[in-house]
C-alpha positions as CSV (number, residue, x, y, z in Angstrom):
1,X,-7.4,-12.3,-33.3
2,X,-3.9,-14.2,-33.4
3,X,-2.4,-14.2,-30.0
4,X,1.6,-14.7,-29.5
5,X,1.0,-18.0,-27.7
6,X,0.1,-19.5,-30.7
7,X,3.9,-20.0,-31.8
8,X,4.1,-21.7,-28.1
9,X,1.5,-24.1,-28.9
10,X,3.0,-25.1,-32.3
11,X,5.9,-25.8,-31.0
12,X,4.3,-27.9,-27.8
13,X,2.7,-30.1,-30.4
14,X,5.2,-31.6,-32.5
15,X,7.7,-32.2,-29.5
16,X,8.3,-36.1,-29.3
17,X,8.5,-35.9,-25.2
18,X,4.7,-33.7,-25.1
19,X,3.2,-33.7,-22.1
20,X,-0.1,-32.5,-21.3
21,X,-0.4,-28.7,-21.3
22,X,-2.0,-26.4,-18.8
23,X,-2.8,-23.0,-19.5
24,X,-2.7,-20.5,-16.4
25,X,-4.5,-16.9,-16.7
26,X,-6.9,-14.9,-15.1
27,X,-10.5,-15.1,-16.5
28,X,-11.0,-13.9,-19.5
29,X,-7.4,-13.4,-21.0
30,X,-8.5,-15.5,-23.8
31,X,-7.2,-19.3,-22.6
32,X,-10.6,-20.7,-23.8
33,X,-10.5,-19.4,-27.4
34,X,-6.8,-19.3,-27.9
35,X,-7.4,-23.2,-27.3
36,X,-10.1,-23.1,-30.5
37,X,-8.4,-20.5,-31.9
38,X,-4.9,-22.9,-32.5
39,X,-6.8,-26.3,-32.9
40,X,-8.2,-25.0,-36.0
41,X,-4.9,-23.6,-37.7
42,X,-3.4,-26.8,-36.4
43,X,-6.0,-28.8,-38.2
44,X,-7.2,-30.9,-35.3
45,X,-10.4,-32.1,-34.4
46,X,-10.8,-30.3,-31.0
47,X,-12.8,-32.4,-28.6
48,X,-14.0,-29.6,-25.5
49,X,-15.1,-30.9,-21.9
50,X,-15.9,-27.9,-19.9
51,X,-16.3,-29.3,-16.4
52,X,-18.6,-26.4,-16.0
53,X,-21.3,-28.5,-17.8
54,X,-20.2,-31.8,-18.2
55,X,-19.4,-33.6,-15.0
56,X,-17.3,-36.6,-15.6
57,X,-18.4,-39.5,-13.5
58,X,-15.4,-41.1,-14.0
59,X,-13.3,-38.5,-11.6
60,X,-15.5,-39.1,-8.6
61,X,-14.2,-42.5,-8.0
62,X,-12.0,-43.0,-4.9
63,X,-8.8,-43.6,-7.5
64,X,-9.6,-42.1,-11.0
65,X,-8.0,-44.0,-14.2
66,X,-6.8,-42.3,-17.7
67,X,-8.9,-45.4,-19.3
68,X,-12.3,-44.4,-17.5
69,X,-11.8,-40.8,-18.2
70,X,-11.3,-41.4,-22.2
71,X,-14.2,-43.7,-22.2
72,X,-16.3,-41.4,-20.7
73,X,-15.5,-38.8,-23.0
74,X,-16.3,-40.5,-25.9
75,X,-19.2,-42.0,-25.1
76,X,-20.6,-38.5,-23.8
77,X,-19.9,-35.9,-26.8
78,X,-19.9,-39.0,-29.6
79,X,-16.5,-38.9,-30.5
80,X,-13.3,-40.9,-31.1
81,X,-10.1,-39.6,-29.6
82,X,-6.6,-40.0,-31.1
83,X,-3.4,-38.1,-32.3
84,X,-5.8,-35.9,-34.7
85,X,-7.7,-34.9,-31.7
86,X,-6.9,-32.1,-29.2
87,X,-8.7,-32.8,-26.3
88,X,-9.3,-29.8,-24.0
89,X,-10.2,-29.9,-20.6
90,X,-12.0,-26.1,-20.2
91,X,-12.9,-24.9,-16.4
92,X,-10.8,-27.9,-15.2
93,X,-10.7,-26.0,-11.4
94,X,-14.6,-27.9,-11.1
95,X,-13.1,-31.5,-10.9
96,X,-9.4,-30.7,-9.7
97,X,-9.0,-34.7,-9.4
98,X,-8.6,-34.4,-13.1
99,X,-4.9,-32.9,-12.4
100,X,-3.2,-36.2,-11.1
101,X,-4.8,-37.8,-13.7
102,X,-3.1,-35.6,-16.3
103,X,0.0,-38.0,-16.3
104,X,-1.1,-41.0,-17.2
105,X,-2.2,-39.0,-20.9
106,X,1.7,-38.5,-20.7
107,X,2.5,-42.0,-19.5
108,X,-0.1,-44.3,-21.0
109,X,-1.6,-41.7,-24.2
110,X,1.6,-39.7,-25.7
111,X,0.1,-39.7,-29.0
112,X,-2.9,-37.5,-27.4
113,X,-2.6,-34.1,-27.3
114,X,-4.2,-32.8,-24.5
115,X,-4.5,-29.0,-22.9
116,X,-6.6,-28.3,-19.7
117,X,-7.2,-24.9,-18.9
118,X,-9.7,-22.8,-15.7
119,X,-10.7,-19.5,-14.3
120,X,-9.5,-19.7,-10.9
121,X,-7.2,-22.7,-11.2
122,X,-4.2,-21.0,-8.7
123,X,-6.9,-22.0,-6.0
124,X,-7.7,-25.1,-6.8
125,X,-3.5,-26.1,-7.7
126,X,-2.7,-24.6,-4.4
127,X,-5.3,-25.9,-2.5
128,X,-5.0,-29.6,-4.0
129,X,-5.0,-32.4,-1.6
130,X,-3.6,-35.2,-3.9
131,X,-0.1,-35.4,-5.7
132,X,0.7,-33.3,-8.3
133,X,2.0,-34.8,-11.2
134,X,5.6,-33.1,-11.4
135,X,7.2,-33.6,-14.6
136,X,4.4,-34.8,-16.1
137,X,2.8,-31.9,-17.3
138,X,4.1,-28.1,-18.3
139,X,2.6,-24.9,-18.2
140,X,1.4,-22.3,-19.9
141,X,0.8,-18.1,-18.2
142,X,-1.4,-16.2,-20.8
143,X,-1.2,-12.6,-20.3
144,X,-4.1,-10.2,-21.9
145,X,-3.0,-9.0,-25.6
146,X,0.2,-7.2,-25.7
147,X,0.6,-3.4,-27.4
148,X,2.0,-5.7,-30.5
149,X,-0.8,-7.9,-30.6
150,X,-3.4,-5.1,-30.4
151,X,-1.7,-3.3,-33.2
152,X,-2.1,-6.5,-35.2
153,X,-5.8,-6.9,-34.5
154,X,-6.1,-3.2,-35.5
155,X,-4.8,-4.5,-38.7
156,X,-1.7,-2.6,-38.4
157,X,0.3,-6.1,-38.8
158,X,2.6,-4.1,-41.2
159,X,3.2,-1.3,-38.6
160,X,3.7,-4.1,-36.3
161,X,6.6,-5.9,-38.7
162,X,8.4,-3.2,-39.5
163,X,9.0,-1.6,-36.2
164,X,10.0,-5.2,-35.0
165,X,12.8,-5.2,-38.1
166,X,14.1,-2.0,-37.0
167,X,14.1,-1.5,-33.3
168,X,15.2,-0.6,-31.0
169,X,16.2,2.5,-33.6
170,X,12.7,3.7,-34.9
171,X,11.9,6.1,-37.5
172,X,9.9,9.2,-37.2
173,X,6.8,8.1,-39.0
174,X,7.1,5.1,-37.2
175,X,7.1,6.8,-33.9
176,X,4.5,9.2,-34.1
177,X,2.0,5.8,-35.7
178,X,3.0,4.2,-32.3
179,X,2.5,7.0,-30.2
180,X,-0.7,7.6,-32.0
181,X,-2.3,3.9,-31.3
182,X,-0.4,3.4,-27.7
183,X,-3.0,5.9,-26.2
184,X,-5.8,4.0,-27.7
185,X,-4.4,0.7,-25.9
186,X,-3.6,2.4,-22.8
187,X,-7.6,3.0,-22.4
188,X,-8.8,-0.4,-24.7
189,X,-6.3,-2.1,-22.8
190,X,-5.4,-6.0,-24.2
191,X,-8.2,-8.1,-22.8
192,X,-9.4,-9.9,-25.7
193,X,-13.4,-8.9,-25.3
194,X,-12.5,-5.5,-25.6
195,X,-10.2,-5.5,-27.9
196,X,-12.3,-7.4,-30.4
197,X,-15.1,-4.8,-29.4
198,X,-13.3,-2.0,-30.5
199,X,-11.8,-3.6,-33.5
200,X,-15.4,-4.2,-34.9
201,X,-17.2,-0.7,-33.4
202,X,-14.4,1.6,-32.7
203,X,-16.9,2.5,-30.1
204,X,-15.5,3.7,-26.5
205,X,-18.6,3.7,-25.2
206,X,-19.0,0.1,-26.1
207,X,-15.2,-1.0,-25.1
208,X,-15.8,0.6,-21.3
209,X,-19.4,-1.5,-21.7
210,X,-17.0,-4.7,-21.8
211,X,-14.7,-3.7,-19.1
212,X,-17.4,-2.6,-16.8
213,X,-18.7,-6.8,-17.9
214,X,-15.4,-7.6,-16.9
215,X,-15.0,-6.2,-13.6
216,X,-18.3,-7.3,-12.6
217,X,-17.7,-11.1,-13.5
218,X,-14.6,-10.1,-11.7
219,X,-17.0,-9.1,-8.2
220,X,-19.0,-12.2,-9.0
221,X,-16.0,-14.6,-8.3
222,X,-14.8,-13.4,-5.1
223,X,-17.2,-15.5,-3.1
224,X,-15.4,-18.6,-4.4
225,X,-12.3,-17.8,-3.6
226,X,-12.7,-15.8,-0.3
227,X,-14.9,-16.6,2.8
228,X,-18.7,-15.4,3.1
229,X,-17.1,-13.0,5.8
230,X,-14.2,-11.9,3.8
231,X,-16.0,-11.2,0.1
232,X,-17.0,-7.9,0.4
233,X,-13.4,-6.6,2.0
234,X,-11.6,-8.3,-1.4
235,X,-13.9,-6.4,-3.3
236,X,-13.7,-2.8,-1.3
237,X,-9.7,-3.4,-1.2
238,X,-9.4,-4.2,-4.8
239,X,-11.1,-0.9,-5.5
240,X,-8.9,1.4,-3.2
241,X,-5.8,-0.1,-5.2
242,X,-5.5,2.4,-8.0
243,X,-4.2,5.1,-5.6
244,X,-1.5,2.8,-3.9
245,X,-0.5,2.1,-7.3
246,X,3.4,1.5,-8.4
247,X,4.7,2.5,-4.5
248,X,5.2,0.1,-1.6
249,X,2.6,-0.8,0.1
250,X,1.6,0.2,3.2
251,X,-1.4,-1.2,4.9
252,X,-2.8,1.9,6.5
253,X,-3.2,3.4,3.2
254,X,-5.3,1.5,2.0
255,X,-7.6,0.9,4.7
256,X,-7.4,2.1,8.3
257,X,-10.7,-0.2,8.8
258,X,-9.2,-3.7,8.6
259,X,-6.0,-4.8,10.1
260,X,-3.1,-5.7,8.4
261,X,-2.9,-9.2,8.2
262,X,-6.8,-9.0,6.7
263,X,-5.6,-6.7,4.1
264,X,-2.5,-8.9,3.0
265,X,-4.7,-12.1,3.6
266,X,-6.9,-9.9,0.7
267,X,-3.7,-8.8,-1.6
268,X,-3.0,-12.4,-2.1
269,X,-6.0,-13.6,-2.7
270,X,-6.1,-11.4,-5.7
271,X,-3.0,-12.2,-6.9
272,X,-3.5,-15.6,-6.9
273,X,-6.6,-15.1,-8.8
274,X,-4.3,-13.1,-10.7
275,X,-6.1,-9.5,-10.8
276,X,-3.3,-7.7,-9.7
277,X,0.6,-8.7,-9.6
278,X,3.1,-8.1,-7.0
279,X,6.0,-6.5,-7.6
280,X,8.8,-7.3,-4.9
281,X,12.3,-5.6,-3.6
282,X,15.0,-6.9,-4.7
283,X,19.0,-6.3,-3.5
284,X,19.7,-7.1,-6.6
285,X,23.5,-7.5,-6.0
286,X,23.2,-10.4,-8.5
287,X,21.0,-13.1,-10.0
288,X,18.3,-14.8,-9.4
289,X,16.6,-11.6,-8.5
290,X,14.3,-14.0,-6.6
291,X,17.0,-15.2,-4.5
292,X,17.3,-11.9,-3.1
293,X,13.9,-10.7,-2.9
294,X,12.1,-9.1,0.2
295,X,8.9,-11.1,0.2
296,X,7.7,-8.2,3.0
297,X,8.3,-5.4,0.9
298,X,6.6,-4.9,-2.8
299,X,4.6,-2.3,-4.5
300,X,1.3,-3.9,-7.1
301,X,0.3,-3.2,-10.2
302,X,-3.0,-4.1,-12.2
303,X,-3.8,-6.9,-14.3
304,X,-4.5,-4.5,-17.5
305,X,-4.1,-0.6,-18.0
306,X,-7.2,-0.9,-19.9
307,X,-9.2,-2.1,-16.7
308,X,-7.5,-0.1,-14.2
309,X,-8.2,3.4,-16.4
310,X,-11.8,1.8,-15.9
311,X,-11.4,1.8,-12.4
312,X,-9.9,4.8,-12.0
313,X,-12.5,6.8,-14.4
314,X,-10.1,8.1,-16.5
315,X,-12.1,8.7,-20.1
316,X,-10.9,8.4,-23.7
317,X,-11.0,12.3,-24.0
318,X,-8.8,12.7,-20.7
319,X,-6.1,10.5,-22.2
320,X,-6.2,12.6,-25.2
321,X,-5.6,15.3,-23.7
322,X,-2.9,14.3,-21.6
323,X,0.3,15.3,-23.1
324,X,3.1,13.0,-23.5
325,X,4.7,13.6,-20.2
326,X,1.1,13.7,-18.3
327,X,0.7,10.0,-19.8
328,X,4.0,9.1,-17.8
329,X,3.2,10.4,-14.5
330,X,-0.9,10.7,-13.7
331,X,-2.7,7.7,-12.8
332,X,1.5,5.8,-12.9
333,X,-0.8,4.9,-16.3
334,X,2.6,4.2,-18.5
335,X,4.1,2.4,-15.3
336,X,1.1,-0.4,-15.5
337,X,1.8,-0.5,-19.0
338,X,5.2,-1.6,-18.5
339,X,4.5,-3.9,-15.4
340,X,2.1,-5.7,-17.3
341,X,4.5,-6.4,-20.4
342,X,7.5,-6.8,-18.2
343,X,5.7,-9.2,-15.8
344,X,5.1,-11.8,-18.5
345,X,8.7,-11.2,-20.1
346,X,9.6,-14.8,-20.5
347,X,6.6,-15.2,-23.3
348,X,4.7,-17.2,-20.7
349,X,6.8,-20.2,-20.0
350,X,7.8,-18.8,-16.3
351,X,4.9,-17.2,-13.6
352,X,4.6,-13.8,-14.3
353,X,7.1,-12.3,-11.6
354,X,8.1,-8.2,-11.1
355,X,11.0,-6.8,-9.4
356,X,12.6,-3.1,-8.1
357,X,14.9,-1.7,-6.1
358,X,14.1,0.7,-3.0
359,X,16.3,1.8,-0.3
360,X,13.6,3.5,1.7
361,X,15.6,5.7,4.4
362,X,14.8,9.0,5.6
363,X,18.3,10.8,4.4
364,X,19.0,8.6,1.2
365,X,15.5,7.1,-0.2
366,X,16.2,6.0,-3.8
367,X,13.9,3.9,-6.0
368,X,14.6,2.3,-9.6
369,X,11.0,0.9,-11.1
370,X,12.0,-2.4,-12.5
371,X,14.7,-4.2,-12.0
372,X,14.9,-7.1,-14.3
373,X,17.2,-10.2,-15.7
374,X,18.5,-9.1,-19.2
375,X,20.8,-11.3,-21.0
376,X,22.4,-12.5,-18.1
377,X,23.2,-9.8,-15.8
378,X,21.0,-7.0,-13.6
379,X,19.1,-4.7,-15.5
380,X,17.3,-1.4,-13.9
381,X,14.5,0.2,-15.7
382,X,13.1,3.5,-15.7
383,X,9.9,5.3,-16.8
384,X,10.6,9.0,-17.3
385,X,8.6,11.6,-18.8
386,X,11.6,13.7,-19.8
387,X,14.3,13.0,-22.4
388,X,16.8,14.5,-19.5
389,X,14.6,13.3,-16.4
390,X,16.8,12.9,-13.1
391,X,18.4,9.7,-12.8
392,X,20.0,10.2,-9.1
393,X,18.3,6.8,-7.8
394,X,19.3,5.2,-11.3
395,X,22.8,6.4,-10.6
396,X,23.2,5.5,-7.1
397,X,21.6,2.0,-8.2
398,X,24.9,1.9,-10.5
399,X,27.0,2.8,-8.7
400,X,26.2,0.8,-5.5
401,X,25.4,-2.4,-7.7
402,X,28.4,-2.0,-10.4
403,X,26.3,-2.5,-13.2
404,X,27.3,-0.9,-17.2
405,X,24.1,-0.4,-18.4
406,X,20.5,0.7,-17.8
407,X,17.2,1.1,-19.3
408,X,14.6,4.3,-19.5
409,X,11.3,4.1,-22.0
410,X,9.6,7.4,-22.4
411,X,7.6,9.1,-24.9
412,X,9.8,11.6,-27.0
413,X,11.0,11.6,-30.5
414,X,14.7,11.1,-31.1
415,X,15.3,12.8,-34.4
416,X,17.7,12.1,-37.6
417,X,20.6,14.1,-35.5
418,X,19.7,12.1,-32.6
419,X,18.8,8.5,-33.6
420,X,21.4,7.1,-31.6
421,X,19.5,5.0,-29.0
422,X,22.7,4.2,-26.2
423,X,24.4,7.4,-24.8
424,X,27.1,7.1,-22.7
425,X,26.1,8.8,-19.8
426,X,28.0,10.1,-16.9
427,X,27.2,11.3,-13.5
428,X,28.6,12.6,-10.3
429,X,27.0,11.5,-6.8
430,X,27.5,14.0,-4.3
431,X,28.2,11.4,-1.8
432,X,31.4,10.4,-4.1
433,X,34.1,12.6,-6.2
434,X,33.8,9.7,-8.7
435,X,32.5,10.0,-11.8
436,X,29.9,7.2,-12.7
437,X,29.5,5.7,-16.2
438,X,27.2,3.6,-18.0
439,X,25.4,2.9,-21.3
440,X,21.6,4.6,-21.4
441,X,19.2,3.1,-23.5
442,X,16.2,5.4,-24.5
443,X,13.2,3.7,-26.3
444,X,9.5,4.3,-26.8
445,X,7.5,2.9,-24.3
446,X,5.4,0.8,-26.8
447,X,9.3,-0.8,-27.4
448,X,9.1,-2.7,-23.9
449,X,8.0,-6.1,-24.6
450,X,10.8,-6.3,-27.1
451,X,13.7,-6.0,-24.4
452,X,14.6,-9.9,-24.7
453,X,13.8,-10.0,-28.4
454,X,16.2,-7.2,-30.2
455,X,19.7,-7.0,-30.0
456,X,20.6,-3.6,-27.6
């Protein structure tokens, strides 16, 4: 199955500055094989040291050397190493002292190409106790498979192309295809295991077989990233998240057992294992929306719609029968669909990042879902179920933060007579006699990981 990040890689090879690549994920996005995966259409001989089995003796030494390291590799799996090689580091998080060693491939063995990946590896690169080598190496974020990827491995690439050649404006057929195969993602979800699962069986029984895999190997890890006395709290938290889901968090509803700072202690453990992502307040009166971020308030979302409909029991048959307003508003399901395509936005060259809005008062409470960097300036986004839908928090957002245009993705048809995507729409706030004005952009949800890539 061709992932996005291939195009990434290409690119990373033939730069003349290359430094040696990580690739940052949560287990079992699919860093491993993507590695194999691009070696192979790249033509190069891939040389694999997963610290998992292979210990390198080399890295136990007080000051670890580039020389020893390649020596040691060599003589362990037989091979030679040189510009035809890509040498990949797999489960690197088992010998972190391999990171600082990462620049002198870049300083001493440019010719190399080299790529370390590892489940885990936010622990061991925030835990490290040795200095980083900081403009010596680049990352990489993998995301599970996208809605565009899983049509591909459906073998709907031609699907795929031509609504990419046409949107944001989408024909009818094209629509009702899309609509048709977004309900199968939204339970398959875009972690590679199950995707490929379904792909071969087009079994549901066997797809939820993988997730249930998944989540387990999931349980399995919390010991190493949590204390003995903390493991089971990650693991009773992380399952009480689907009903805080998409709205800000508030530590007494999720467990009235544990205090506060035990539950947040929890939130960020998963997040830095990277099961769930946070998505933060923003003022948004300008950019960076990091700048302006309330690191105290944030709502979460899931790592994959796929897993959290696992979580949440919700069968293939219910989200067939869910019309296509229901698939907007139970479970927040279409809401973790866009989080998850939204957080990785900048094709995984920046950490995957969410933002919204919220002015959370008793007379004037007003939320936008997203909030977002488009093209240069603030963009909201909205999730409706409704072609009308009430805007009132998008307006007041508008008006408040003088912005010209906004974004909503639902799930209705825009005919022949009404294929034009931006309507000028205009509102009155009870609070003012003004009118306010902007352009609204209505698209399919299965549209959303296009925002940077079409013109609007």
């Amino acid at each position: 199955m061709q992932r996005d990040a291939e195009r990434f890689l290409k690119v990373w090879l033939k730069r003349a500055n290359r430094k040696p690549l990580i690739i940052r994920g949560a287990r079992q996005v699919g860093k491993s094989t993507l590695v194999r995966l691009f070696a192979k259409s790249a033509g190069l001989n891939l040389v694999e040291v997963n610290l998992e089995r292979i210990r390198l003796r080399s890295l136990d030494s007080e000051k670890p050397d580039v020389e020893s390291v390649i020596r040691e590799v060599e003589a362990k799996l037989e091979v030679g190493l040189s510009s035809k090689t890509l040498l990949f580091f797999d489960e690197i998080q088992q010998q972190p002292k391999l990171l600082p060693v990462l620049r002198y491939f870049y300083e001493e063995h440019a010719e190399l190409p080299v790529v370390a990946a590892g489940s885990l590896l936010e622990f061991a690169l925030n835990a490290h106790q040795f200095s980083m080598p900081v403009g010596r190496i680049e990352y990489f974020h993998l995301s599970p498979m996208s809605f565009f990827e899983f049509l591909r491995a459906l073998g709907k690439g031609r699907l795929s192309q031509q609504v990419m050649e046409t949107a944001p404006n989408l024909k009818g057929h094209h629509f009702e295809q899309l609509t048709e195969h977004l309900k199968t993602y939204l339970f398959t979800g875009g972690m590679p295991e199950a995707v490929k699962i379904y792909v071969e069986t087009k079994s549901y029984n066997e797809v939820r077989a993988v997730q249930r895999s998944i989540m387990q190997t999931y349980r399995d890890d919390f010991p190493k990233y949590s204390s003995h006395a903390l493991s089971p709290r990650v693991d009773e938290i992380l399952s009480r998240l689907p009903h805080v889901l998409g709205k800000k968090i508030k530590y007494t509803e999720i467990s009235s057992d544990y205090q506060a700072r035990e539950i947040k202690k929890v939130l960020a453990l998963l997040k830095n294992a990277r099961l769930i992502h946070f998505c933060y307040h923003t003022n948004a009166t300008g950019l960076p929306l990091q700048a302006q971020a309330d690191l105290e308030v944030y709502k979460v979302y899931f790592l994959d719609v796929g897993l959290l409909n696992y979580m949440m029991g919700v069968s293939w048959e219910s989200l067939q029968t869910y019309n296509d307003s229901s698939l907007l508003t139970k479970g927040l399901v279409a809401e973790q669909f866009a989080a998850q395509h939204l957080a990785y936005s900048q094709g995984g060259l920046e950490e995957p990042n969410l933002f919204y809005w919220l002015r959370d008062k008793k007379t004037q409470n007003a939320e936008v879902d997203f909030v977002l960097a488009h093209q240069g300036k603030v963009a909201p986004v909205e999730i409706k179920s409704g072609q009308g839908g009430k805007l009132k928090s998008l307006v007041q957002f508008i008006a408040e933060k003088k912005v010209s245009s906004a974004f909503r993705f639902d799930l209705k048809d825009r005919d022949a007579d009404r294929s034009e995507i931006k309507a000028r729409v205009a509102y009155r706030l009870s609070s003012s006699p003004k009118k306010v004005q902007f352009v609204l952009n209505n698209h399919h949800l299965g549209l959303i990981e296009l925002l940077n890539e079409v013109s609007y």
